[in-house]
C-alpha positions in Angstrom: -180.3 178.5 -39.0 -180.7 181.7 -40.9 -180.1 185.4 -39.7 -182.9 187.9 -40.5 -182.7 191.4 -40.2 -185.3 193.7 -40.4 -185.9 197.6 -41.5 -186.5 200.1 -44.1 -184.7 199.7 -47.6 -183.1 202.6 -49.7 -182.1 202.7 -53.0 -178.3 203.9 -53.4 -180.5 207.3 -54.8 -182.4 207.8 -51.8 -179.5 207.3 -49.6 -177.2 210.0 -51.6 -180.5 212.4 -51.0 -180.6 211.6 -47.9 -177.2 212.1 -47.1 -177.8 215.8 -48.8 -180.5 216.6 -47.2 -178.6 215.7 -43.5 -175.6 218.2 -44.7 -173.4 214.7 -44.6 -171.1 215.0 -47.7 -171.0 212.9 -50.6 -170.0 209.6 -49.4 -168.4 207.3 -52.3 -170.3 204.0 -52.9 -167.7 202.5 -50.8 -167.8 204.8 -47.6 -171.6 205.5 -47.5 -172.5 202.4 -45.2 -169.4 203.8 -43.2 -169.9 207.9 -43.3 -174.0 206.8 -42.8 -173.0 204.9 -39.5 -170.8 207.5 -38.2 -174.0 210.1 -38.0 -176.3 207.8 -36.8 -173.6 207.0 -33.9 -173.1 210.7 -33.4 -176.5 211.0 -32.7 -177.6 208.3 -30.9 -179.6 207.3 -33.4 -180.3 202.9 -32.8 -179.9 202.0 -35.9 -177.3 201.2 -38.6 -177.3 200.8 -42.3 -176.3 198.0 -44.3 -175.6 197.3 -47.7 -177.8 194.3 -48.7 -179.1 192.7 -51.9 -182.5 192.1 -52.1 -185.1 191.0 -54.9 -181.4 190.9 -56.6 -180.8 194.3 -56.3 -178.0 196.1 -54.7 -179.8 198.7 -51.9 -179.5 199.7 -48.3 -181.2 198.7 -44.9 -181.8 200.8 -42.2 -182.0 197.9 -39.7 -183.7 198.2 -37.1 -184.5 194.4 -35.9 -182.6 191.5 -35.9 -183.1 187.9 -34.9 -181.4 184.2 -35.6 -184.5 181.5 -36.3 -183.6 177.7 -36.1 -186.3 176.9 -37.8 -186.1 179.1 -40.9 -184.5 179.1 -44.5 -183.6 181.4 -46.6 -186.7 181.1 -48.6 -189.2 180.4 -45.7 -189.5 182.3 -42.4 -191.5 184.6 -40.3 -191.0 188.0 -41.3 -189.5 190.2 -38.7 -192.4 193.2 -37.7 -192.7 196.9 -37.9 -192.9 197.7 -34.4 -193.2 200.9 -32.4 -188.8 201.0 -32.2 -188.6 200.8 -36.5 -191.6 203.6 -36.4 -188.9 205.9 -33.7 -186.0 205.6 -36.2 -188.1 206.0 -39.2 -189.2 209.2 -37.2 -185.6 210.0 -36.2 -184.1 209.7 -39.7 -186.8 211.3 -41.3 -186.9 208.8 -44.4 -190.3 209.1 -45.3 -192.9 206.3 -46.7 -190.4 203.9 -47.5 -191.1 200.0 -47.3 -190.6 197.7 -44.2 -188.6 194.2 -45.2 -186.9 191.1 -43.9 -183.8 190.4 -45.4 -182.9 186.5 -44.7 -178.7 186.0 -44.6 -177.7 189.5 -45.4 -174.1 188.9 -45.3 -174.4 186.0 -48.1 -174.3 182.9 -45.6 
C-alpha cells in the first residue's frame, strides 16, 4: 500500500516569499510548515503544507488531495488530479503558476 498526496510544490524560496508577501513573519526552516499551517487554519483555508522530498530535493507541498492505493508502489501509481478543489486553494493562496505533483510516501514509509 502506498500513500499519495497531491498538490502544488514550493521551493523553501518561494515559500519565504510567500510568507512576505502574506505579512506572516519570517518563519525559521523549522517552524515554516508550523507558522504556514497556523494562517491557513486562521483562514479557513483547506489545505496544509508539508515538507516533502521530491526528485531528491527538499521542498514544500501545498496538499490539497490525498488518497491510500492498494495497488500502488512507490515507483508506479496513478497520479492523483488537478481538480476544481487544488484550482480553489491555488486561487485562495495566491501562489501563482506553480506545478501540480504526486508525491508517493511523503513521510518516508
Amino acid at each position: 500500500m502506498v500513500y499519495l498526496v497531491g498538490g502544488y510544490l514550493l521551493t523553501p524560496d518561494q515559500v519565504l516569499q510567500w510568507c512576505q508577501d502574506h505579512n506572516i513573519q519570517d518563519p525559521t526552516p523549522v517552524s515554516t510548515t508550523l507558522v504556514v499551517n497556523c494562517w491557513l487554519r486562521e483562514r479557513s483555508i483547506a489545505t496544509r503544507l508539508l515538507a516533502v522530498t521530491f526528485r531528491k530535493e527538499d521542498l514544500y507541498l501545498v496538499v490539497t488531495a490525498r488518497r491510500n492505493d492498494g495497488n500502488a508502489t512507490a515507483t508506479e501509481f496513478e497520479p492523483l488530479k488537478e481538480d476544481d478543489h487544488a484550482l480553489l486553494v491555488k486561487r485562495q493562496m495566491d501562489v501563482g503558476d506553480i506545478e501540480f505533483v504526486t508525491v508517493p510516501n511523503p513521510y518516508g514509509y
